[in-house]
N, CA and C of each residue as an Amber inpcrd file, in Angstrom:
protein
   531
 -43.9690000  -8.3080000 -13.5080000 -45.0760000  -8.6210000 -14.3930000
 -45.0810000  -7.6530000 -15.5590000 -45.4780000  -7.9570000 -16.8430000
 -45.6110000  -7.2740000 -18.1400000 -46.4820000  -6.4790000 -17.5340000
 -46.7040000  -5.3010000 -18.8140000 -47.4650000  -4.2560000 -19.0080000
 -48.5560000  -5.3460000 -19.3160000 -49.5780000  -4.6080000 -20.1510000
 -50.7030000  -5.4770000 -20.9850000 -50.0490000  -6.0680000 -22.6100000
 -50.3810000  -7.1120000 -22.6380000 -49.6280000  -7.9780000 -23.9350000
 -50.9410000  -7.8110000 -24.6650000 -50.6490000  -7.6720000 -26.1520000
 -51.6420000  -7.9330000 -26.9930000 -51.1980000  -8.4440000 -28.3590000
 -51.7430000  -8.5740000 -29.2900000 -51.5000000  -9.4660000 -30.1640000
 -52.1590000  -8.5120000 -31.2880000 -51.5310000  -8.1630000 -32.4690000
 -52.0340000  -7.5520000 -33.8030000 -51.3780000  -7.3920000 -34.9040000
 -51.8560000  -6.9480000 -35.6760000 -51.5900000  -6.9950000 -37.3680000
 -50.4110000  -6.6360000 -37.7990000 -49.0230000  -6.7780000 -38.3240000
 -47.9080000  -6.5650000 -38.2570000 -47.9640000  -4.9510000 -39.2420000
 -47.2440000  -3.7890000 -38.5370000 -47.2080000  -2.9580000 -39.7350000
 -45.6130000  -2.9070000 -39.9580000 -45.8510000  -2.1150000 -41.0640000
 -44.3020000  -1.3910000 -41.8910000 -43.5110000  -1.0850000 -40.9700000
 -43.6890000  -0.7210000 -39.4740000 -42.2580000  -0.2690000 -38.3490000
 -42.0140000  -1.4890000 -38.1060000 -43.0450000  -2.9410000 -37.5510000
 -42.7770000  -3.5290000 -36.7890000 -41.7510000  -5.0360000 -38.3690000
 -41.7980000  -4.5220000 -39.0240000 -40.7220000  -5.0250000 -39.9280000
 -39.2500000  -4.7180000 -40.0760000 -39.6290000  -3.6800000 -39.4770000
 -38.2610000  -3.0540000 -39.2640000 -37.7510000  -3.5600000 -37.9090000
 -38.1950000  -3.4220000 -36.9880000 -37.7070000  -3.9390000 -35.6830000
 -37.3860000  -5.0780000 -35.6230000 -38.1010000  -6.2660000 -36.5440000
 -37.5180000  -7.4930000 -36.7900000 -36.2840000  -7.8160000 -37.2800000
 -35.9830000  -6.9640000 -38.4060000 -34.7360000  -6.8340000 -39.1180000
 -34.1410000  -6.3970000 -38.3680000 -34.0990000  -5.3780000 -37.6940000
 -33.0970000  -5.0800000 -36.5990000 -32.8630000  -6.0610000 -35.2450000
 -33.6340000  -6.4330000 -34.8490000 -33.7670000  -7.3790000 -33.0370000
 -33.3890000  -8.6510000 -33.7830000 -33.9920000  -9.3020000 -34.6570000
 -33.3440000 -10.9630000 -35.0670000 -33.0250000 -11.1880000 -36.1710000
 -31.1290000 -10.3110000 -36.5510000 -30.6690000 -10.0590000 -37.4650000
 -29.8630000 -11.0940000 -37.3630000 -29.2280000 -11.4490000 -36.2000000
 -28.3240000 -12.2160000 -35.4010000 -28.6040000 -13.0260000 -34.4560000
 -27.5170000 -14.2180000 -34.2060000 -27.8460000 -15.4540000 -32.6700000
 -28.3500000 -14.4450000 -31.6130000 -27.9840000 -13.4480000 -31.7860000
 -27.8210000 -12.9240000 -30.1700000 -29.2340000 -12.0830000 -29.9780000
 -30.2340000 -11.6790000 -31.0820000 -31.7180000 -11.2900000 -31.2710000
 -32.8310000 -12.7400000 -30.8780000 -32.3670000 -13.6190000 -31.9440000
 -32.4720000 -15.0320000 -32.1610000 -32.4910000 -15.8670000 -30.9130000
 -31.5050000 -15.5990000 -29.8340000 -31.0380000 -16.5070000 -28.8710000
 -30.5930000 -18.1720000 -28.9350000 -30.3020000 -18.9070000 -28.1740000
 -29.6150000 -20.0430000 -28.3340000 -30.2720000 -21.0370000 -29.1770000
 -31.2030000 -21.1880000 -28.7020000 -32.1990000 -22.2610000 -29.4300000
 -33.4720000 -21.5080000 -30.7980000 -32.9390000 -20.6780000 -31.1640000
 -33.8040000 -20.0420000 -32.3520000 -32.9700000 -20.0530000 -33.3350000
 -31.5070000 -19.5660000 -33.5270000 -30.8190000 -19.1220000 -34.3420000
 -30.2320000 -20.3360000 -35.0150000 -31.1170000 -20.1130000 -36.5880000
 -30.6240000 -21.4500000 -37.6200000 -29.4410000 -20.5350000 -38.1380000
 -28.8880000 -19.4180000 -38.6220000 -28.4340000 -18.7850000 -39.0690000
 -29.1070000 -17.3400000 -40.2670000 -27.8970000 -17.1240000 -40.6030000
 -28.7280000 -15.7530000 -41.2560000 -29.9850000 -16.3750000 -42.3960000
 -31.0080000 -15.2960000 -42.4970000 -31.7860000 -15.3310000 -43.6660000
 -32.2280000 -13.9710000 -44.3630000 -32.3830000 -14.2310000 -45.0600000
 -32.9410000 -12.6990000 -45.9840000 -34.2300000 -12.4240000 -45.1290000
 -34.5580000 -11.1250000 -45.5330000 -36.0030000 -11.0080000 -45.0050000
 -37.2150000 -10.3050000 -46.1860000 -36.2980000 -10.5860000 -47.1850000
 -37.1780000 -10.3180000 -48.6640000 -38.1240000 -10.6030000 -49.0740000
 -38.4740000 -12.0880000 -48.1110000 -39.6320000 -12.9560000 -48.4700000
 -41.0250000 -12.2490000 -47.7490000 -40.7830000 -12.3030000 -46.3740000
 -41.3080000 -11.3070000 -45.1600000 -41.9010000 -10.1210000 -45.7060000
 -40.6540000  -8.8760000 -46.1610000 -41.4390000  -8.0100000 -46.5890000
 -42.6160000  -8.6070000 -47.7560000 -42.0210000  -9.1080000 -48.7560000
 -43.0340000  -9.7290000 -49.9960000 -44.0440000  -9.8060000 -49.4650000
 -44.4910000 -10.8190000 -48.6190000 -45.5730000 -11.3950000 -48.0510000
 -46.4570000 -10.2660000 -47.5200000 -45.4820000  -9.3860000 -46.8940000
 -46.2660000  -8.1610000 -46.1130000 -46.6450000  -7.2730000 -47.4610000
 -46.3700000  -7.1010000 -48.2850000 -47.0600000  -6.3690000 -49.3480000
 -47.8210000  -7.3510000 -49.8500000 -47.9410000  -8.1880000 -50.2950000
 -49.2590000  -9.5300000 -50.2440000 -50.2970000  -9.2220000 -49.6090000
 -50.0480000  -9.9060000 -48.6590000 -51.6030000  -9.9210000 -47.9040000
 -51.2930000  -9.5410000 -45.9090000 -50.1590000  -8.8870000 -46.1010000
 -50.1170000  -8.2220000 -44.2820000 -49.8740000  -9.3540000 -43.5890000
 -48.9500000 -10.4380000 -44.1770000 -48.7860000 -11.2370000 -43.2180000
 -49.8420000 -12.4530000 -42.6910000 -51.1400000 -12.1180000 -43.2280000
 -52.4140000 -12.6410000 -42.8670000 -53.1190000 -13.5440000 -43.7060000
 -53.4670000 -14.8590000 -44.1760000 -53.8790000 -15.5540000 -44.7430000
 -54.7080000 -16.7350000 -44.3780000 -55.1830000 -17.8450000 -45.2930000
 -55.9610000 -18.7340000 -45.1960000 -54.7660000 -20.0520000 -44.5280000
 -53.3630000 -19.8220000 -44.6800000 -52.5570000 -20.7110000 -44.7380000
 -51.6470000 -20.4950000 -43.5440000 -52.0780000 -19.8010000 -42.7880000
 -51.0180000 -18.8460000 -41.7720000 -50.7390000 -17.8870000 -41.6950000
 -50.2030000 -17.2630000 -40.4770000 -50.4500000 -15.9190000 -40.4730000
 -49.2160000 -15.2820000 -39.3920000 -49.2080000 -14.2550000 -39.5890000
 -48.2060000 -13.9560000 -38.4640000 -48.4460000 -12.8240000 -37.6310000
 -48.8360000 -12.0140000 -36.0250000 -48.9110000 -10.8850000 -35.7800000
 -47.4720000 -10.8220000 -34.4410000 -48.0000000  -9.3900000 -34.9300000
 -46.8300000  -8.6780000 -33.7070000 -47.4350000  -8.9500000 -32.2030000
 -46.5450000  -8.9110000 -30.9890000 -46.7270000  -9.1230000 -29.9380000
 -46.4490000  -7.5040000 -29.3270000 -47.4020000  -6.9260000 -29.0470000
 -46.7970000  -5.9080000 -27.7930000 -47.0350000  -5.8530000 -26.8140000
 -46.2300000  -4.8250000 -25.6730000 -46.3030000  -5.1380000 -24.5220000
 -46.8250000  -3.3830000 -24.5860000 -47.6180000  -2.9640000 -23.8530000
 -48.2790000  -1.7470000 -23.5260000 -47.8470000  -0.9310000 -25.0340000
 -48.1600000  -1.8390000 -26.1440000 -48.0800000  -1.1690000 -27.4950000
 -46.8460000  -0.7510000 -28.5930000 -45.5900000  -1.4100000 -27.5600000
 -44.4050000  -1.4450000 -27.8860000 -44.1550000  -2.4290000 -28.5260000
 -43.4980000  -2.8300000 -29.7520000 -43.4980000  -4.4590000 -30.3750000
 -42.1480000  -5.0150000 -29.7710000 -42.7910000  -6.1370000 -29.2300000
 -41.1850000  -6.9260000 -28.3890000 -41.2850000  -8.0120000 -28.9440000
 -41.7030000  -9.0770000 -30.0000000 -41.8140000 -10.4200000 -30.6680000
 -42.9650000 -10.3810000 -31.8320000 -42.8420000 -11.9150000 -32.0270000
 -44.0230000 -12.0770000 -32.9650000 -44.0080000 -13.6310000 -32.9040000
 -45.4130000 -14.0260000 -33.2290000 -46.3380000 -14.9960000 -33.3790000
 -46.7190000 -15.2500000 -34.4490000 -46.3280000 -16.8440000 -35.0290000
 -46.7900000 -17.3190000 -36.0990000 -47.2540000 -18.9580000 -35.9260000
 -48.3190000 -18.4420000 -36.9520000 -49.1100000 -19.9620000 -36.7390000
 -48.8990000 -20.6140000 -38.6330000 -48.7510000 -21.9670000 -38.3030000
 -48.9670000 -22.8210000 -39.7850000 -49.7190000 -23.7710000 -40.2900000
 -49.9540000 -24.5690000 -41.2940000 -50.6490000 -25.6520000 -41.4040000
 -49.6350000 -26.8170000 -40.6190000 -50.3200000 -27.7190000 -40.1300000
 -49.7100000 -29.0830000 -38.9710000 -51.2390000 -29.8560000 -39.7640000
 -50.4170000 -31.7980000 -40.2460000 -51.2550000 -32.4480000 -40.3740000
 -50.8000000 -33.2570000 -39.8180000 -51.7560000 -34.4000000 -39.3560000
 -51.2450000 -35.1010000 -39.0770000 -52.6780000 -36.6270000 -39.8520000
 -52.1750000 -37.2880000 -40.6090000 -53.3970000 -38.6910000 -41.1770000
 -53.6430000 -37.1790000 -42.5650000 -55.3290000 -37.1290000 -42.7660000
 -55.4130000 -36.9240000 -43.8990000 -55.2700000 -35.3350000 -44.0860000
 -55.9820000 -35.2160000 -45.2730000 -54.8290000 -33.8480000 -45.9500000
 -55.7420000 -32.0600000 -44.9790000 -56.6680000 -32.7710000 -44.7330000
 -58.1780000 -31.9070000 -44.2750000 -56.8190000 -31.1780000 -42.8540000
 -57.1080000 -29.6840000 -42.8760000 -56.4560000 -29.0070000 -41.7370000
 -57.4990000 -29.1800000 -40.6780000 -56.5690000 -29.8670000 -39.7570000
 -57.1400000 -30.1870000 -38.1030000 -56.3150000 -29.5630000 -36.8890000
 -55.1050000 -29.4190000 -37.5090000 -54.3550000 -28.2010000 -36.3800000
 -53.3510000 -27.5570000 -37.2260000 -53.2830000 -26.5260000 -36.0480000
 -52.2320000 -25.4500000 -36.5430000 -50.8710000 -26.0810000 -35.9270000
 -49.7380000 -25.1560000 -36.0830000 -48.1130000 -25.1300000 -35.5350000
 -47.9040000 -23.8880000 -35.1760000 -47.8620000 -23.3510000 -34.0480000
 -47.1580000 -22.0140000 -33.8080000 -45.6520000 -21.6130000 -33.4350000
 -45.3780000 -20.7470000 -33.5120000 -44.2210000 -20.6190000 -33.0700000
 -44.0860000 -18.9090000 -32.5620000 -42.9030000 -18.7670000 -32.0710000
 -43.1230000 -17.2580000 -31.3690000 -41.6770000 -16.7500000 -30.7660000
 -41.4020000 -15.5510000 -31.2890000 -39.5600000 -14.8550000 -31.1580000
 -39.8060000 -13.6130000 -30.2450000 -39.8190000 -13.9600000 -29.2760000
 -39.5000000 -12.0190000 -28.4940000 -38.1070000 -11.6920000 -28.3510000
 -38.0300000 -10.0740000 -28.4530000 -36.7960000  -9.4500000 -28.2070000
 -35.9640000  -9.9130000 -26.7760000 -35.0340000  -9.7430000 -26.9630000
 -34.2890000 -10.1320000 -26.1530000 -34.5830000  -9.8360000 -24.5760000
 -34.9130000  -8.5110000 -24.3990000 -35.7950000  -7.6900000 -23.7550000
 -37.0780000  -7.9060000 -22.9580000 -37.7670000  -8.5410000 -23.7990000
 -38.8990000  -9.0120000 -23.4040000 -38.8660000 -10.6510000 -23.1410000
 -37.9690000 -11.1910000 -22.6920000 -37.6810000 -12.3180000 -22.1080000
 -37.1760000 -12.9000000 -20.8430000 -37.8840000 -14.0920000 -20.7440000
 -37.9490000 -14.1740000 -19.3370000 -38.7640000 -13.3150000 -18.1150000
 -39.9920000 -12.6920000 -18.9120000 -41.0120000 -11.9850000 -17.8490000
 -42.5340000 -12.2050000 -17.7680000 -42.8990000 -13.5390000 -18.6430000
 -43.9220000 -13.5060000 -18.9040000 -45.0670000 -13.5070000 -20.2760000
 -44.1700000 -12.4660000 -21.2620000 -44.5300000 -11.9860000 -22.2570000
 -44.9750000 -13.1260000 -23.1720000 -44.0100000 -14.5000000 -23.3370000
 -44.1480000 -15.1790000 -24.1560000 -45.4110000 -16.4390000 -23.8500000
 -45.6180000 -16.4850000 -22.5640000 -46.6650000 -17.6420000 -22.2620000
 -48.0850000 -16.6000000 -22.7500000 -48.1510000 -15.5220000 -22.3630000
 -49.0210000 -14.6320000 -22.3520000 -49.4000000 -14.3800000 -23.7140000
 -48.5090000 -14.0240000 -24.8250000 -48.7650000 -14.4670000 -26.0950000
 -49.5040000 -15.2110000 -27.0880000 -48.7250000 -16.6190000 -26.1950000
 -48.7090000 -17.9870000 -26.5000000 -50.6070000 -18.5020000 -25.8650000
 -51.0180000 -17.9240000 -25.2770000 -52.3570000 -17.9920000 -24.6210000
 -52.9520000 -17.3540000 -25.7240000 -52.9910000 -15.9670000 -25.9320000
 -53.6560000 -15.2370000 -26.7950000 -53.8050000 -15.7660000 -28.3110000
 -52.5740000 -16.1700000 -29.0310000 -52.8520000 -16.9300000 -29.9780000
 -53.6880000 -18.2700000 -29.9250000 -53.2690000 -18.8310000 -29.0600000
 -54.2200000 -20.2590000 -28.7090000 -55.9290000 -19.7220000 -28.5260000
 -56.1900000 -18.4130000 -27.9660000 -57.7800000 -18.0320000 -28.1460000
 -57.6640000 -17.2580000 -29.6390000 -57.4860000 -17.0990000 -30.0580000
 -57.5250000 -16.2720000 -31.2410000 -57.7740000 -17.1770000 -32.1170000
 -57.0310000 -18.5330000 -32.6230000 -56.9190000 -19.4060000 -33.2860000
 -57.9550000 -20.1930000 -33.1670000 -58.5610000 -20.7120000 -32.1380000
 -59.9410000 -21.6040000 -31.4980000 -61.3250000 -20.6500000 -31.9280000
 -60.7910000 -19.4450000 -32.1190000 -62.2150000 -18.5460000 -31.8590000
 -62.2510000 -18.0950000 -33.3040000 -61.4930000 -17.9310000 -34.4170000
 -61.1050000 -17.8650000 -35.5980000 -60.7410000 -18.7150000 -36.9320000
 -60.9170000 -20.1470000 -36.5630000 -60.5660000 -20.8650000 -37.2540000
 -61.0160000 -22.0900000 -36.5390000 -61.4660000 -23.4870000 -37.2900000
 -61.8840000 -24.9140000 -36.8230000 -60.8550000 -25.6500000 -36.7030000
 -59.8000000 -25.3840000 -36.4270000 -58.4660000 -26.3620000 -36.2200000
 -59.3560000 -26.7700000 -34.8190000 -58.8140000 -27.7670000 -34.6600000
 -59.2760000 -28.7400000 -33.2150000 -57.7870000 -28.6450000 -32.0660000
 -56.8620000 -28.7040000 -32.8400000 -55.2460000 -28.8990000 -32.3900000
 -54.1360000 -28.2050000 -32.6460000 -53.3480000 -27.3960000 -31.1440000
 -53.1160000 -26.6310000 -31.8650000 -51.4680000 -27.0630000 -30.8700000
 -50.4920000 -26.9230000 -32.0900000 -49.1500000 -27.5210000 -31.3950000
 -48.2110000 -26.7890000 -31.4320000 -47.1210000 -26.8230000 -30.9720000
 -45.9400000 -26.2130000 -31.0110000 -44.6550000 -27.1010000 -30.4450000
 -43.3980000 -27.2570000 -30.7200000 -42.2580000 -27.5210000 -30.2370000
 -41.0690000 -26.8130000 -30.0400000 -40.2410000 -27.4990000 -28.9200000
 -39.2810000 -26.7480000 -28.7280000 -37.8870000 -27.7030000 -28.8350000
 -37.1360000 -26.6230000 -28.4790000 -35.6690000 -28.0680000 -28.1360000
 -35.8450000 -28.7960000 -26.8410000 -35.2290000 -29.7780000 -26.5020000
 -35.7170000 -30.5950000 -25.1680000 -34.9610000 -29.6450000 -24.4740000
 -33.8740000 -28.8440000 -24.5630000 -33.0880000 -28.1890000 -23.3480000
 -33.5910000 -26.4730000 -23.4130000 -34.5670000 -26.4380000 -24.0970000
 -35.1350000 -24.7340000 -24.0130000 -35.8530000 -24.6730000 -22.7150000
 -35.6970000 -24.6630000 -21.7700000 -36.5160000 -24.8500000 -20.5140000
 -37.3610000 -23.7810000 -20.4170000 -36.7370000 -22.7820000 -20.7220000
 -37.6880000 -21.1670000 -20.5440000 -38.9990000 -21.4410000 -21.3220000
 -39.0290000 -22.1850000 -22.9510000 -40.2200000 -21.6550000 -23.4680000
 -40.9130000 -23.2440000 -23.2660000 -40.3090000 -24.3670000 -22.6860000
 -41.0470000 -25.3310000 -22.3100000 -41.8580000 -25.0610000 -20.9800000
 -41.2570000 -24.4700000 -20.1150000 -42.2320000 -23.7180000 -19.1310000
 -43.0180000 -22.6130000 -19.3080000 -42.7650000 -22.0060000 -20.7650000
 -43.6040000 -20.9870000 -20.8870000 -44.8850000 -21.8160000 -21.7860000
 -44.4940000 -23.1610000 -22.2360000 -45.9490000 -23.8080000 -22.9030000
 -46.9820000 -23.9780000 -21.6340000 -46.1810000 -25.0260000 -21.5060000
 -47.0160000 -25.6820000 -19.8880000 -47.4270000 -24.3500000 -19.1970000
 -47.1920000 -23.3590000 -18.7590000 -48.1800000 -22.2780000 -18.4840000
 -49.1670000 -21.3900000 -19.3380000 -48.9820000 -21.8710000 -20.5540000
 -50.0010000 -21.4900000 -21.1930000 -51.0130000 -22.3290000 -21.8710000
 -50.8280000 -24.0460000 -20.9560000 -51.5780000 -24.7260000 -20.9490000
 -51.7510000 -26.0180000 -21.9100000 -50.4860000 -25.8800000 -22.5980000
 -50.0770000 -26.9980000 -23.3890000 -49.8630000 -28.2280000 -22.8830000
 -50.1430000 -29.4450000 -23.3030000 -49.6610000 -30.7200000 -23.0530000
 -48.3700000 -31.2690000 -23.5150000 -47.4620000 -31.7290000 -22.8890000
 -46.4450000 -32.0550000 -23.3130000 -46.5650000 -33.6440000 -23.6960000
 -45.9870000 -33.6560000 -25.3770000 -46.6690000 -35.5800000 -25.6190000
 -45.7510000 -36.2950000 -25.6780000 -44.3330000 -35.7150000 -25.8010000
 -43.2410000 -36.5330000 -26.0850000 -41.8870000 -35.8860000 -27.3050000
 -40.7300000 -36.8250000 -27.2530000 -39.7030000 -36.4160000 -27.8010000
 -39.7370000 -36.6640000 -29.5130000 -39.3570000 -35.4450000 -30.0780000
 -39.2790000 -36.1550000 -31.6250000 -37.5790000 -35.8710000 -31.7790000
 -36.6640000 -37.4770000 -32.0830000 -35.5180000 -37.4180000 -31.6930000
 -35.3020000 -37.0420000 -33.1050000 -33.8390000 -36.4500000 -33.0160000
 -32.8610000 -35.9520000 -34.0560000 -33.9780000 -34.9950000 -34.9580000
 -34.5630000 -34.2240000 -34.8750000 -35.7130000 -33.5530000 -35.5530000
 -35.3550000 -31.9750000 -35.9020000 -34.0560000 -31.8290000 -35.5080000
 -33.8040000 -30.1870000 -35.6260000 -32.4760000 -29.9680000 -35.9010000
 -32.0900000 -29.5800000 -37.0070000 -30.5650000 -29.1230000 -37.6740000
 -30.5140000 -28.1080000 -36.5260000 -29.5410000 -27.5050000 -35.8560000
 -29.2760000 -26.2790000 -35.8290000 -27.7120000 -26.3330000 -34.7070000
 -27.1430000 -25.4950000 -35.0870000 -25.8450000 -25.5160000 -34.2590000
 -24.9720000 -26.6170000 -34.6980000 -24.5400000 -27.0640000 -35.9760000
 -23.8830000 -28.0870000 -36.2500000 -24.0980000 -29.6850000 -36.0080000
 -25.4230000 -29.6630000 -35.0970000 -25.9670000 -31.1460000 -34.9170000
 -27.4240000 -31.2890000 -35.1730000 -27.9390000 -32.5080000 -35.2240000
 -29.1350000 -32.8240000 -35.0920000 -29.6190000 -32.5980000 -32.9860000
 -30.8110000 -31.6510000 -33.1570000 -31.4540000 -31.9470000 -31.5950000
 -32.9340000 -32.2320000 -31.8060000 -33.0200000 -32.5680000 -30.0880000
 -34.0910000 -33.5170000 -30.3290000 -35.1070000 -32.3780000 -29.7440000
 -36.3010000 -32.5340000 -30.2850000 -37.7040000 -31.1880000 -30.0540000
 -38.2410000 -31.9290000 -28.9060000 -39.2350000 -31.3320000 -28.0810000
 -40.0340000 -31.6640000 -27.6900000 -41.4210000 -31.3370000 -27.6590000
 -42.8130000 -32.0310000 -28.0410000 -43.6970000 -31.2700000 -28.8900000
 -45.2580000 -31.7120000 -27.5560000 -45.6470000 -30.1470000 -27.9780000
 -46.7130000 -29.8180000 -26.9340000 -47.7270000 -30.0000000 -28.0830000
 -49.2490000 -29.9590000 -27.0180000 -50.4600000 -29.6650000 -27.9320000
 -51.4470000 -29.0300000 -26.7490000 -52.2330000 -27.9460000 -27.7130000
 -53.7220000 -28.1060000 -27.0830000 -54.8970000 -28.5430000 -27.7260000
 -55.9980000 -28.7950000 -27.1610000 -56.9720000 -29.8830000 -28.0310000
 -57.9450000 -28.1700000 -27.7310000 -59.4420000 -27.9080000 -28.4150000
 -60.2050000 -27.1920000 -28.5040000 -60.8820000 -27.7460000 -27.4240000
 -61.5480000 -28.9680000 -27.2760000 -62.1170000 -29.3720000 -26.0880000
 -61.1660000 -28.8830000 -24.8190000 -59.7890000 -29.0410000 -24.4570000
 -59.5980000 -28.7250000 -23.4070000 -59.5880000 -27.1130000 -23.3580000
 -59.5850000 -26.1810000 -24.3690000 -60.1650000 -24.6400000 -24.2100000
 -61.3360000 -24.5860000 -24.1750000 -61.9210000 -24.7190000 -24.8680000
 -63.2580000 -23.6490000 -24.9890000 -64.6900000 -24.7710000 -24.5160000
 -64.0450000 -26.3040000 -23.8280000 -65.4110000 -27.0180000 -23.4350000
 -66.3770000 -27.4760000 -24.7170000 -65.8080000 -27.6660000 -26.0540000
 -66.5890000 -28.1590000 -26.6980000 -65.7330000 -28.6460000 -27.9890000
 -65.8620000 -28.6020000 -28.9420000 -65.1680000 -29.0020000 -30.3640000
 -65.4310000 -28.2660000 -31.6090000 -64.9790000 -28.5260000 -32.5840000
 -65.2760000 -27.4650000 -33.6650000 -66.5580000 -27.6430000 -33.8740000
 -66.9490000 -26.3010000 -34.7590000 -68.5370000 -26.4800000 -35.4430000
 -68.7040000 -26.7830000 -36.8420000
């Protein structure tokens, strides 16, 4: 079992650890790694506004205060233009995989997001053959709705996602205000 996981504001080290841990496939792992990217934009943003905005946001994940991943949420529409859910997504170190860390995360953002913002819906996808973080949704309470085929460049082919949701009614017993 993890230490205590928590979720917070990205600083100036934990930019660095990114650049270093998912420089490469092998930080990245099988089903993350589109290939290289700059991280020019990242820092930018982090001298902006810390990563933190009206449009999405991104924090560090630690485990007893150590940064082992990170968590990012986006705009997701689906009908009209009005934001009704988010998209998250989420990279731990190599290290911190396979123990827990990432459903545990993946929970914390899902209360953070409900308790911080009126999105109603809040989704995420994976590849259909990522089994680790498809079992790490479904334990953090996601619904699984179905396949979106050919939906993901990566590794020289099109793969097919498979896309979870949570509704606010099934967290918090009620709906936005």
């Amino acid at each position: 079992m993890p230490d205590e996981i928590t979720l917070r504001p990205v600083t100036a080290d934990d930019l660095d650890v990114y650049e270093r841990e998912f420089s490469g496939p092998e930080g990245w792992g099988a089903h993350q790694w589109f290939g290289f990217q700059s991280t020019a934009d990242l820092r930018r943003r982090f001298a902006e506004n810390g990563l933190l905005g009206s449009d999405g946001g991104l924090l560090s994940v630690a485990e007893g205060g150590r940064t082992v991943g990170r968590v990012k949420w986006f705009p997701g529409t689906w009908g009209p233009a009005d934001l009704t859910n988010w998209s998250l997504a989420i990279g731990l170190v190599p290290s911190a995989r396979g123990r827990g860390i990432g459903t545990r995360a993946q929970e914390l953002l899902v209360e953070y997001l409900f308790e911080h913002t009126r999105a109603d819906r809040i989704q995420a996808w994976t590849e259909r053959d990522n089994v680790a973080e498809r079992r790490a949704l479904d334990k953090a309470g996601f619904v699984e709705e179905g396949v979106l085929r050919s939906a993901a460049w990566r590794g020289g082919q099109w793969n097919d996602l498979v896309i979870y949701s949570v509704l606010r009614a099934e967290r918090t017993g009620g709906t936005a205000k």
